[in-house]
MIDRENNU-884333 format. One record per residue: residue number from 1; x, y, z of N, C-alpha, C in turn. Coordinates in steps of 0.05 Angstrom, whole numbers, plus 5000, padded with zeros to 4 digits. Layout:
// residues N
 pos n_px n_py n_pz ca_px ca_py ca_pz c_px c_py c_pz
 NUM    X    Y    Z     X     Y     Z    X    Y    Z
...
END
This chain:
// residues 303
 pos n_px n_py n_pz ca_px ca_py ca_pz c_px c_py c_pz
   1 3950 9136 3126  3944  9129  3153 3914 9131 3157
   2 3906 9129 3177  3876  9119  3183 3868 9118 3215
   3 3847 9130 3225  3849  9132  3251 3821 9144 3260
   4 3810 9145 3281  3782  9160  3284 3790 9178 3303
   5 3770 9203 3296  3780  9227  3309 3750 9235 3319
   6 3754 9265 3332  3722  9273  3342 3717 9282 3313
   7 3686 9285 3306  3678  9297  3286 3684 9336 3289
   8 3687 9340 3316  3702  9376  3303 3727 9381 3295
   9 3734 9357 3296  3770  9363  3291 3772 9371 3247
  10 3782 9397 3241  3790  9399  3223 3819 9400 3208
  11 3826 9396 3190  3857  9391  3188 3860 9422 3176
  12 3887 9441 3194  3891  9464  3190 3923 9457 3175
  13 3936 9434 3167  3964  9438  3156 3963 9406 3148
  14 3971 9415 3130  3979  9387  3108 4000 9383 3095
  15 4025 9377 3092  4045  9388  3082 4067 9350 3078
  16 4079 9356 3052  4097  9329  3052 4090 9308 3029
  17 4092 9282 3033  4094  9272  3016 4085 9235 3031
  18 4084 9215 3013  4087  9193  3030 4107 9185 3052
  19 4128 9190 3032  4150  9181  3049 4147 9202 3077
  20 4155 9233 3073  4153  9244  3100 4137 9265 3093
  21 4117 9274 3120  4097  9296  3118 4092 9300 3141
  22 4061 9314 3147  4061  9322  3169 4026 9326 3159
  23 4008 9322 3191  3981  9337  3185 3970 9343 3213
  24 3951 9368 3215  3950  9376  3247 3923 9381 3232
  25 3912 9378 3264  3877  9383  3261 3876 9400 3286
  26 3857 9417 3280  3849  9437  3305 3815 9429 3309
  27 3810 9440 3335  3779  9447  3330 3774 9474 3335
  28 3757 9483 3343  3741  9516  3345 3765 9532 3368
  29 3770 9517 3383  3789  9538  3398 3818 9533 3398
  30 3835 9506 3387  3856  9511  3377 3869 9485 3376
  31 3898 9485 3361  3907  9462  3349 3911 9445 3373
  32 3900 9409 3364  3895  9390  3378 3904 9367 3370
  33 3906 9356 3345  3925  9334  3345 3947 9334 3315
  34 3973 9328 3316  3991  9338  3301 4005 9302 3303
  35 4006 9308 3279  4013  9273  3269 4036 9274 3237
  36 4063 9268 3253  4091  9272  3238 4088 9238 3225
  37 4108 9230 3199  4110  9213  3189 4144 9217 3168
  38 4155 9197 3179  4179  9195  3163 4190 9159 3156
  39 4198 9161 3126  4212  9127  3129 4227 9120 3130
  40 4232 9097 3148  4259  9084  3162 4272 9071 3133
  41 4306 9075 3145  4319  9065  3114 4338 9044 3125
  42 4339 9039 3148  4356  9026  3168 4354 8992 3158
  43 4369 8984 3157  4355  8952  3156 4343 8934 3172
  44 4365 8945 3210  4358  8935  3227 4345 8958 3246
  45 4319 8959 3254  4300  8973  3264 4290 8964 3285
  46 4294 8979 3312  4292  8971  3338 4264 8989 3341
  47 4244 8982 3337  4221  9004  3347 4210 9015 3378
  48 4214 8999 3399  4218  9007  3414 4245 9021 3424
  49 4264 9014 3420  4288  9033  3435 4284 9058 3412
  50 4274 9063 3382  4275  9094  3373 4252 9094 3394
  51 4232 9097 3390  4203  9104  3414 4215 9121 3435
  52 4233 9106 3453  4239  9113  3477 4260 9133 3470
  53 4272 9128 3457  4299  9166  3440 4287 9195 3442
  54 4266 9184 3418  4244  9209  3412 4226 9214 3434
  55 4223 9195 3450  4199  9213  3470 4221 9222 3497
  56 4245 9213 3502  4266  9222  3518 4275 9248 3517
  57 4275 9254 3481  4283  9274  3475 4259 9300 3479
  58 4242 9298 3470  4223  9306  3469 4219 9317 3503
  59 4224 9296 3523  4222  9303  3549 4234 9313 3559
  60 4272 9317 3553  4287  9323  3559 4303 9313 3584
  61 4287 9282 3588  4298  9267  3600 4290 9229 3603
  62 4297 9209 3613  4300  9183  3606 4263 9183 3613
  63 4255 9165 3594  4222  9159  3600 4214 9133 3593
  64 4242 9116 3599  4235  9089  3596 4222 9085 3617
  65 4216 9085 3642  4195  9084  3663 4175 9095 3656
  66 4173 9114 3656  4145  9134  3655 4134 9127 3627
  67 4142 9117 3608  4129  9111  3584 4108 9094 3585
  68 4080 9096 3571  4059  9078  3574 4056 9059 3547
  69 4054 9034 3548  4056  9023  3522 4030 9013 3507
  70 4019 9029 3492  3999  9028  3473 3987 9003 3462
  71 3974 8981 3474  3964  8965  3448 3945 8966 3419
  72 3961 8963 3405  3958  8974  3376 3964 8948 3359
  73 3947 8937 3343  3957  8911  3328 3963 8925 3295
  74 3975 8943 3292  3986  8954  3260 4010 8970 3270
  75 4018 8977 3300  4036  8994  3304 4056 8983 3314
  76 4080 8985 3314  4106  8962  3336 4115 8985 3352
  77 4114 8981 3377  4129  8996  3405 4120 9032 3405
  78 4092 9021 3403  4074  9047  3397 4076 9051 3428
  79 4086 9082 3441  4094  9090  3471 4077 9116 3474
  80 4067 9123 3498  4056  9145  3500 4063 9160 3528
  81 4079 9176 3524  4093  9203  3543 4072 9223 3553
  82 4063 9231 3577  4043  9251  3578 4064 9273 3593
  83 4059 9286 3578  4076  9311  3594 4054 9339 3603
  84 4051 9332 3630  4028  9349  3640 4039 9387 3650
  85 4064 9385 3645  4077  9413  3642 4061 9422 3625
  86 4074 9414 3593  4059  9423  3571 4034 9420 3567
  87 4016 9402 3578  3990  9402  3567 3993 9387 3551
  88 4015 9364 3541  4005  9347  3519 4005 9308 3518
  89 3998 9303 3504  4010  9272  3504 4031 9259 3480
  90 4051 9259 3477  4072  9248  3460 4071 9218 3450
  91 4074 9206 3434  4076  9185  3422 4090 9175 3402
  92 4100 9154 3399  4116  9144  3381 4107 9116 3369
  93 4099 9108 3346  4108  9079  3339 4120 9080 3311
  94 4115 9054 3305  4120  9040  3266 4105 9021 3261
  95 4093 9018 3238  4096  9006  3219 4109 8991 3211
  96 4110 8972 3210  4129  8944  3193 4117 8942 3164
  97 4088 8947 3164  4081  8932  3140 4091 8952 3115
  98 4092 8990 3136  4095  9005  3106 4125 9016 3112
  99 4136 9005 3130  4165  9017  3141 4168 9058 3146
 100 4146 9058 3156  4144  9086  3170 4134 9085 3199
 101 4151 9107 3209  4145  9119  3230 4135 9139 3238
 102 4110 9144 3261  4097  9164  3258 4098 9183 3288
 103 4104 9201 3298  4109  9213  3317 4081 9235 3323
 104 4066 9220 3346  4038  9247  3340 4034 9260 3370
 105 4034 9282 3374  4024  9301  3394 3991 9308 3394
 106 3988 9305 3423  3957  9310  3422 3957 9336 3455
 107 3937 9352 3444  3936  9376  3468 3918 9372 3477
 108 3918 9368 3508  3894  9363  3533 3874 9380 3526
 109 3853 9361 3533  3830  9382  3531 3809 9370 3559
 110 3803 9361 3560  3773  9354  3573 3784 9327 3588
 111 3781 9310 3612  3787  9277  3615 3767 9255 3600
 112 3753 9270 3591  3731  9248  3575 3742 9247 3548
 113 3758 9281 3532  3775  9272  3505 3794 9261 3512
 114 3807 9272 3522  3838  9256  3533 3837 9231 3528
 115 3813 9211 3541  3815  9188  3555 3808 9172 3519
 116 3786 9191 3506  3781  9179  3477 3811 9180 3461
 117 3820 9201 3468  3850  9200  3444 3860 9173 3451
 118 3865 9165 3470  3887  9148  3487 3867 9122 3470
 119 3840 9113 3473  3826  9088  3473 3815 9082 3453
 120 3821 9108 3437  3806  9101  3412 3826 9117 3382
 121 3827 9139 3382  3846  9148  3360 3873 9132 3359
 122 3891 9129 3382  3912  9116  3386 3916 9084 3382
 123 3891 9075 3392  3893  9040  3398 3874 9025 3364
 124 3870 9059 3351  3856  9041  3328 3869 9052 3295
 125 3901 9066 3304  3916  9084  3286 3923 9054 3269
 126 3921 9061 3246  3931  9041  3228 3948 9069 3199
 127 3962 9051 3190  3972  9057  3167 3967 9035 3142
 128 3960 9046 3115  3954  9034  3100 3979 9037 3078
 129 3982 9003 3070  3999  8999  3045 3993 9014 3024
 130 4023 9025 3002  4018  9034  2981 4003 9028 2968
 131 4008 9000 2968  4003  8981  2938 3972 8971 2944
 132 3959 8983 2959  3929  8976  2959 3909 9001 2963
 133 3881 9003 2962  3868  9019  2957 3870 9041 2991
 134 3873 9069 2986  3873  9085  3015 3847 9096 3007
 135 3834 9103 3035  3818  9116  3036 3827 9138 3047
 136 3805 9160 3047  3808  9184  3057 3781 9203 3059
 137 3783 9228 3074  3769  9232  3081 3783 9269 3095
 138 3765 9284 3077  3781  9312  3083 3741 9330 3089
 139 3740 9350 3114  3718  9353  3115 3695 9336 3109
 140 3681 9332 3097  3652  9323  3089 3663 9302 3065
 141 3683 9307 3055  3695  9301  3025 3702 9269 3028
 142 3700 9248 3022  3707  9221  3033 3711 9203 3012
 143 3722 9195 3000  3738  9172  2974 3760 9153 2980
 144 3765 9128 2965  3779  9117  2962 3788 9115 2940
 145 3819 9107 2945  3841  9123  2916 3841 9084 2910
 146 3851 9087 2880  3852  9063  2864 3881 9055 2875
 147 3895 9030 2885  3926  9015  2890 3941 9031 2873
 148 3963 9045 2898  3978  9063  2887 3981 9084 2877
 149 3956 9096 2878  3961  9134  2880 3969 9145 2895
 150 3986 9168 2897  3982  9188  2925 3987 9211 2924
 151 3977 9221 2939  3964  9247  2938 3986 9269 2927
 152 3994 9289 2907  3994  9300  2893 4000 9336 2896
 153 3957 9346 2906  3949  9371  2905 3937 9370 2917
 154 3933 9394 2926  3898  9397  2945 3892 9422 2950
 155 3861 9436 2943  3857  9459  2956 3835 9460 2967
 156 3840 9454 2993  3817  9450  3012 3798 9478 3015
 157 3778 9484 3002  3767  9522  3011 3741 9502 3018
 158 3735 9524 3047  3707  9509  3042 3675 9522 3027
 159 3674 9499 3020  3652  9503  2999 3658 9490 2974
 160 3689 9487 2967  3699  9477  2941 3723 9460 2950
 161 3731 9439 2947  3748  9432  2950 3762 9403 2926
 162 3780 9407 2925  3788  9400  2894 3819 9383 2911
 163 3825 9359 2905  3847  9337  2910 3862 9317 2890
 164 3877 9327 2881  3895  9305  2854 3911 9287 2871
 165 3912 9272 2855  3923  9242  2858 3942 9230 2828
 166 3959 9214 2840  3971  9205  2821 3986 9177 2822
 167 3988 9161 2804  4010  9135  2800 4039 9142 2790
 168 4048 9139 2812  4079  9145  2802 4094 9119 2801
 169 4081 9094 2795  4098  9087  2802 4109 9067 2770
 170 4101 9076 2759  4111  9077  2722 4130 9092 2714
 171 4145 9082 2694  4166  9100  2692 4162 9115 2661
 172 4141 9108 2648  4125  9116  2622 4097 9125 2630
 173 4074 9129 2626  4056  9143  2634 4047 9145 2647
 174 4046 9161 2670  4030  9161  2695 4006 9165 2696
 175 3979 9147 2708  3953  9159  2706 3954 9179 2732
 176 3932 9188 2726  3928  9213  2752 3898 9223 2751
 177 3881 9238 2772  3861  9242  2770 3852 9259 2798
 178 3828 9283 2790  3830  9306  2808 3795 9291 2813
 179 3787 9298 2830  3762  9307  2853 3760 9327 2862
 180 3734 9332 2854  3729  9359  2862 3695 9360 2879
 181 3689 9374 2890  3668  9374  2915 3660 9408 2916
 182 3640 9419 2896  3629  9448  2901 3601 9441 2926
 183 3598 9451 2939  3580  9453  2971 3572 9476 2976
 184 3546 9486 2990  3525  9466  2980 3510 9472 2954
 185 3500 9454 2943  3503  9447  2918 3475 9471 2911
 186 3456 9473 2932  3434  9495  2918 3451 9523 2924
 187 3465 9526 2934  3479  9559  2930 3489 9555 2908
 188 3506 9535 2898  3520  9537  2869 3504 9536 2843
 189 3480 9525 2846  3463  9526  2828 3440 9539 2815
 190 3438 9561 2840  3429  9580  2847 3447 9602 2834
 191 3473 9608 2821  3494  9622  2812 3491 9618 2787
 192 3493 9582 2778  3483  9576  2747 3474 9552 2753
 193 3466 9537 2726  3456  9517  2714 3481 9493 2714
 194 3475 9468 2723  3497  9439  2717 3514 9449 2697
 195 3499 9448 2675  3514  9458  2645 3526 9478 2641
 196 3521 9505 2661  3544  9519  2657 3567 9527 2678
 197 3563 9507 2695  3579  9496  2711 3603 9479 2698
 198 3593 9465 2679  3609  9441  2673 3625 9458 2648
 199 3608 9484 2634  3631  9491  2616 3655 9499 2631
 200 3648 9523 2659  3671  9532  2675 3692 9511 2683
 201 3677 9489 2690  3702  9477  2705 3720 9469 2679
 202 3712 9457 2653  3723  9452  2630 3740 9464 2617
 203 3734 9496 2622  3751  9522  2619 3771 9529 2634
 204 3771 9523 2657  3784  9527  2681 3811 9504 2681
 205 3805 9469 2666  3830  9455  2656 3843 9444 2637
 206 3834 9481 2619  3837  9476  2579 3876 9485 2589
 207 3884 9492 2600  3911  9504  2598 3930 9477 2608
 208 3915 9455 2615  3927  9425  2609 3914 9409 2587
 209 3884 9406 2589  3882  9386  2575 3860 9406 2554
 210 3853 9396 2540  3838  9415  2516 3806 9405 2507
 211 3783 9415 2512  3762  9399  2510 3753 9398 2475
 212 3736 9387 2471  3734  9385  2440 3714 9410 2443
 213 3712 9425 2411  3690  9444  2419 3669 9445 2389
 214 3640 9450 2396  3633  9452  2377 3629 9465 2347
 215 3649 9484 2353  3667  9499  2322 3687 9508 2325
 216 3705 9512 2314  3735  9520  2302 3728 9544 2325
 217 3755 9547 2337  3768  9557  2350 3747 9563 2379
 218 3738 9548 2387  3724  9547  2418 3707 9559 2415
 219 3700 9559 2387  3659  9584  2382 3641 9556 2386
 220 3622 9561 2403  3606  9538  2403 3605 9542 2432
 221 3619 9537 2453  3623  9515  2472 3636 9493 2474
 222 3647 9479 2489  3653  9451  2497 3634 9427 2487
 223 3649 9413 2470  3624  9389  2475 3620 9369 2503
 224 3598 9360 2507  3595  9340  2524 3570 9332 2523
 225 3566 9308 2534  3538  9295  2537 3525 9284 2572
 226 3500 9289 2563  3486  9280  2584 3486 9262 2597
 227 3493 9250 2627  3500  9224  2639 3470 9230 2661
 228 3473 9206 2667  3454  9191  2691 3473 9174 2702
 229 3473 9163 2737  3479  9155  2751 3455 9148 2772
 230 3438 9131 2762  3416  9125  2786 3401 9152 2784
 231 3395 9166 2809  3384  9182  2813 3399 9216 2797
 232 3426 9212 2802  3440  9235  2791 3445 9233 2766
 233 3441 9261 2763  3442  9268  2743 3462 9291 2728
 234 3489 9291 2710  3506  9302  2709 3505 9296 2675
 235 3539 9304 2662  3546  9315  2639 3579 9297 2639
 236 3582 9285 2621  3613  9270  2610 3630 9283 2588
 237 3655 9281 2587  3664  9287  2566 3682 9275 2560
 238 3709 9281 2545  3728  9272  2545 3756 9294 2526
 239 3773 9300 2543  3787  9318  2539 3818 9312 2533
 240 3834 9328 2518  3857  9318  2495 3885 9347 2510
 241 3911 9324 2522  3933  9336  2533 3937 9363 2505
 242 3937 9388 2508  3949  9411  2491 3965 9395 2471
 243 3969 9395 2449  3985  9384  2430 4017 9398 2435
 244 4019 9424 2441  4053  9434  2447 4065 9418 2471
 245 4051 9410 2488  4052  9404  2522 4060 9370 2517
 246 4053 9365 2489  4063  9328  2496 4085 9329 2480
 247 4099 9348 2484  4137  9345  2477 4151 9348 2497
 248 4134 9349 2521  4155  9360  2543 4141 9340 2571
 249 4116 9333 2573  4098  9327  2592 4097 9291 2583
 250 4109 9281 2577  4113  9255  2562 4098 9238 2571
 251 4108 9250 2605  4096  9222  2626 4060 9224 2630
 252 4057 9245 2620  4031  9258  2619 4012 9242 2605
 253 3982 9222 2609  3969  9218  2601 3955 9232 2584
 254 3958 9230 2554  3943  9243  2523 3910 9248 2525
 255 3901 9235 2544  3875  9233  2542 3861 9236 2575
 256 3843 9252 2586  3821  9252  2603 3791 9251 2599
 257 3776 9235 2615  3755  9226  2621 3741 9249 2640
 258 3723 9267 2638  3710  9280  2666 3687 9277 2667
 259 3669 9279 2690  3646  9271  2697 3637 9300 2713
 260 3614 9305 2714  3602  9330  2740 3575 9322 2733
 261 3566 9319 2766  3540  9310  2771 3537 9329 2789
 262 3500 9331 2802  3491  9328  2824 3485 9297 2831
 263 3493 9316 2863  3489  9289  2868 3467 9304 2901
 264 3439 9302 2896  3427  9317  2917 3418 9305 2949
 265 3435 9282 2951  3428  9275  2975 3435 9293 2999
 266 3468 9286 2978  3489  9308  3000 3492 9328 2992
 267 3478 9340 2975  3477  9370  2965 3508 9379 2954
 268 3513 9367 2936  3547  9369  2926 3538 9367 2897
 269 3563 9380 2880  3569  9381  2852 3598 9363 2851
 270 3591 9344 2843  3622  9327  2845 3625 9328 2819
 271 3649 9331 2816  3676  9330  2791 3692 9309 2786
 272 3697 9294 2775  3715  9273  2768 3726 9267 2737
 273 3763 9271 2747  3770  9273  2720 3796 9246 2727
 274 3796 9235 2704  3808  9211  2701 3825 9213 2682
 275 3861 9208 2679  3875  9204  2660 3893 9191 2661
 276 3885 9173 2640  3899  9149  2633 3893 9130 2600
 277 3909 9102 2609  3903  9101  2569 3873 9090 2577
 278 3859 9091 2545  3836  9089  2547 3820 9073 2549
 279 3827 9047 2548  3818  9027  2560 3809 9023 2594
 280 3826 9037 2608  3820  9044  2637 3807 9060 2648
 281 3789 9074 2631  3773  9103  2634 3753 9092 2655
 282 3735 9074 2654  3707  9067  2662 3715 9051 2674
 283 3742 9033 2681  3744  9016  2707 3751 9037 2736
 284 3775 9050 2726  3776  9075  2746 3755 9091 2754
 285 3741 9101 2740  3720  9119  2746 3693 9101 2758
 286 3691 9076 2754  3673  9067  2773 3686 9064 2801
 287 3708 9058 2791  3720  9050  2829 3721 9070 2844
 288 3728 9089 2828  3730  9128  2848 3695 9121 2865
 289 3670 9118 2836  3645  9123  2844 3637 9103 2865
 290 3651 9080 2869  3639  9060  2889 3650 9075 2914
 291 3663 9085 2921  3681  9092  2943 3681 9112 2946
 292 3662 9127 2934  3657  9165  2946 3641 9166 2977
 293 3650 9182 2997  3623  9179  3003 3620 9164 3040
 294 3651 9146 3023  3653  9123  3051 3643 9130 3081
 295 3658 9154 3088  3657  9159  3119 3640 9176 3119
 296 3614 9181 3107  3594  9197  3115 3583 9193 3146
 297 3579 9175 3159  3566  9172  3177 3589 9160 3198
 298 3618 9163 3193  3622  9157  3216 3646 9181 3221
 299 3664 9188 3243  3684  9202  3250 3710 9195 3237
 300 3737 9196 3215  3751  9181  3208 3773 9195 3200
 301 3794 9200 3215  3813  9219  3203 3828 9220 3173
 302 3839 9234 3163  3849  9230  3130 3869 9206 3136
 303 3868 9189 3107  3884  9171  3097 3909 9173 3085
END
């Protein structure tokens, strides 16, 4: 999904899957917008009469009158319930194009937010197809995923934050691939050097994939080499699934690609690891790199 939010809004719960999940953002003084998702299996789908069920119910009484109807050109019989008991605004629509429905609560705050939820987060909510590129956008952290990943893992800390992704939709090898975001990048470097940064994080995903090293039995270090990217400047490698782990992990790509740069505009240590067969290493990994980055300058809730 996709939507513009205020820039203090942070996401405090993330939880689910494509098909059904859930994500709530708070700001400094407390949770403010909470946005449910589940997919319809029905064949014949009335989007306005569910709309009007769930916000009835929700009311605990009929709100086909009192319902306000949202124009939204990605949503069908997108309705909005204000229930000024509670302090909140209720909503319902769908999706046709990805056959989900999304149910989102928003908590009053101010008539100048209020009036933005209603004219702008609501009237510009889109949902994005599997089968094409999503963007996203978690704190400061902002990428677009390659057609047909989804999201996986995540451990949002701030200062570090690290997001896997995956193609499931193979029934023999799945590619998959983590991002990672250390912030800000002179405190971290200030701790150590790029290079021994890049051994830790290397160390840190030998208990999946195994880096090559420069002598028998991991005496040496990790190998890797020096990359450039324009102005940044980082370290490549390429790393080999545990040899016991591909009798059981089948679907598991044999081979990863990782990257760690600075990158000093935005004062970040970005991480990028890529797995898949090898011919796809450097088409994926440029497309991650074209699409880092996206919503720096504007407000844009996660994808």
């Amino acid at each position: 999904m996709l939507t513009e939010v205020r820039p203090d809004l942070r996401p405090y719960k993330i939880d689910g899957h494509y098909r059904k999940g859930v994500i709530c953002l708070s700001d400094a003084a407390r949770p403010r917008l909470e946005i449910l998702w589940n997919s319809v299996t029905r064949r014949r789908f009335r989007a306005r009469d569910f709309a009007i069920r769930q916000l009835s119910r929700i009311a605990g009484a009929d709100v086909t009158k009192s319902a306000k109807e949202i124009e939204n050109s990605s949503l069908e019989g997108l309705l909005l319930y204000r229930n000024r008991e509670t302090g909140r605004d209720h909503c319902v629509g769908y999706c046709p194009a990805t056959d989900r429905v999304f149910e989102i609560a928003y908590h009053h705050e101010s008539p100048g937010d209020d009036e933005t939820f209603r004219k702008i987060t609501l009237a510009r909510f889109s949902d994005q197809e599997r089968d094409t590129p999503w963007k996203w956008a978690f704190f400061g952290m902002s990428f677009v995923s390659p057609a047909g990943y989804t999201l996986k893992h995540w451990t949002l800390n701030l200062g570090d934050m690290t997001v896997r992704l995956a193609d499931e939709r193979s029934w023999t090898t799945r590619p998959g691939m983590v991002l990672r975001e250390i912030y800000p990048a002179e405190l971290a470097l200030a701790r150590m050097d790029l290079e021994a940064w890049m051994v830790r994080l290397l160390e840190e995903g030998r208990s999946l994939y195994r880096p090559g090293y420069r002598k028998r039995f991991s005496r040496g270090g990790p190998v890797f080499e020096p990359l450039e990217e324009g102005t940044a400047k980082g370290y490549t490698t390429e790393t080999r699934l545990r040899l016991p782990l591909r009798l059981f992990l089948w679907r598991t790509p044999p081979g990863q690609r990782v990257r760690l740069y600075h990158d000093a505009a935005l004062n970040r240590l970005v991480y990028i690891g890529v797995a898949c067969g090898g011919k796809e290493f450097e088409p994926l990994i440029e497309e991650i790199m074209n699409g880092l980055h996206w919503a720096e300058d504007s407000a844009v809730g996660e994808g």
